[in-house]
Structures are given as structure tokens and as C-alpha cells.
C-alpha positions in Angstrom: 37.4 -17.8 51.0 34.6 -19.8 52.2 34.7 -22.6 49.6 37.1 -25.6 50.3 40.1 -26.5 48.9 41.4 -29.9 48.9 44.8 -31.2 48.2 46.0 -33.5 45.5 46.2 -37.2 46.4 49.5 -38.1 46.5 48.5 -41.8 44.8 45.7 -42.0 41.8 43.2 -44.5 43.0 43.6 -48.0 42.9 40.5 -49.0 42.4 38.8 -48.9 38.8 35.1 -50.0 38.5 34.5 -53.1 36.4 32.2 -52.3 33.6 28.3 -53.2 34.3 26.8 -55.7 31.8 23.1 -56.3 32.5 22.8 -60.1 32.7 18.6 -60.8 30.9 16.6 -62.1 33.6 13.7 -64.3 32.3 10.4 -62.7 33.5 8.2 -64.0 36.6 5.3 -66.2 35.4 2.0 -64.2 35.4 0.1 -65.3 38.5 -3.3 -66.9 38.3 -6.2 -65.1 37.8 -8.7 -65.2 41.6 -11.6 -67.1 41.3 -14.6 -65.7 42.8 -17.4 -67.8 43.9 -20.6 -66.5 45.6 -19.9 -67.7 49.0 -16.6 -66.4 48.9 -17.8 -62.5 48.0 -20.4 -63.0 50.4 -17.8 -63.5 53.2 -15.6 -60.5 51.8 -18.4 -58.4 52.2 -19.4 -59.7 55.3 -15.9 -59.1 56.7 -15.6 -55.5 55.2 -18.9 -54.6 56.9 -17.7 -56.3 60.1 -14.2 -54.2 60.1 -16.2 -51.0 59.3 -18.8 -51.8 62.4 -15.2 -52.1 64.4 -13.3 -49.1 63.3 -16.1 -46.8 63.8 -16.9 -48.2 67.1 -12.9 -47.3 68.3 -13.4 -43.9 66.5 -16.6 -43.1 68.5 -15.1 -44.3 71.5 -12.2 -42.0 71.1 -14.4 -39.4 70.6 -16.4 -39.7 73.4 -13.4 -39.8 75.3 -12.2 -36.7 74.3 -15.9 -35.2 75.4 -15.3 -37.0 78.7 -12.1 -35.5 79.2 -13.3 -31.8 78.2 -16.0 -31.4 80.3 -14.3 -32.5 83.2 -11.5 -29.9 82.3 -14.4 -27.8 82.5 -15.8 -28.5 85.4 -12.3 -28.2 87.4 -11.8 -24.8 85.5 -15.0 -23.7 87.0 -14.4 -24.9 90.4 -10.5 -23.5 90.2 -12.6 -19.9 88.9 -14.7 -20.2 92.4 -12.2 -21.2 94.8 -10.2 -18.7 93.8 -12.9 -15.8 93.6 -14.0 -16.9 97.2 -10.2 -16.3 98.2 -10.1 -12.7 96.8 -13.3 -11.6 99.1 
């Protein structure tokens, strides 16, 4: 009842799919191996500890904006609290 029945195309399809054949494909050349001087792991390191200095800064920052932001939601809650206790009296 709930499953759906189609009808029989009045035409077989025209279109037949041409067989695949795999053309080979010669491989990439292997890529020269990185040369690593001194100077040069020097500056990677002195670049990873520089973006690690940077992404902790933002991270603290955040944070410290989220503290902001709470204790000032605080601070309204408790004024909200005592304006509206001095309202009931």
C-alpha cells in the first residue's frame, strides 16, 4: 500500500554506457627530500614559539573577557535583586 509503484517506460533507454578502460598514468616523480640547516630549524622553532606566545595571548584575552562579562552580569543581577526588593517594601 505504501510502497511505490512505477509504470513501465514506454521506450527502453537510449543511452548505453561505453565500457571503462583504465588508461596507465605514469606516476608523479618523488619530490626532493627538505634540507635542514641549523639556521633554518632555529627560525622554525623560533616561529613555533612565537605563534604559541600569540595564540595563548588571544585565548587569555578571551578568557578574561568572559570574566569581565560575568561579573558585570553579576553586578546588574544584584542591583536588579535590590531595586526590586526596595519596590516590594
Amino acid at each position: 500500500m505504501f510502497s511505490p509503484k512505477y509504470p513501465t517506460p514506454d521506450t527502453p533507454p537510449a543511452h548505453v554506457p561505453a565500457p571503462y578502460i583504465p588508461t596507465p598514468l605514469q606516476a608523479a616523480p618523488a619530490r626532493p627530500a627538505v634540507r635542514l640547516t641549523p639556521g633554518s630549524v632555529l627560525t622554525l622553532a623560533a616561529g613555533g614559539g612565537a605563534l604559541v606566545l600569540v595564540v595563548g595571548t588571544v585565548l587569555v584575552s578571551l578568557l578574561l573577557a568572559v570574566a569581565v562579562t560575568a561579573a558585570s552580569v553579576a553586578v546588574c543581577a544584584v542591583v536588579v535583586r535590590s531595586i526590586l526588593q526596595s519596590d516590594r517594601r
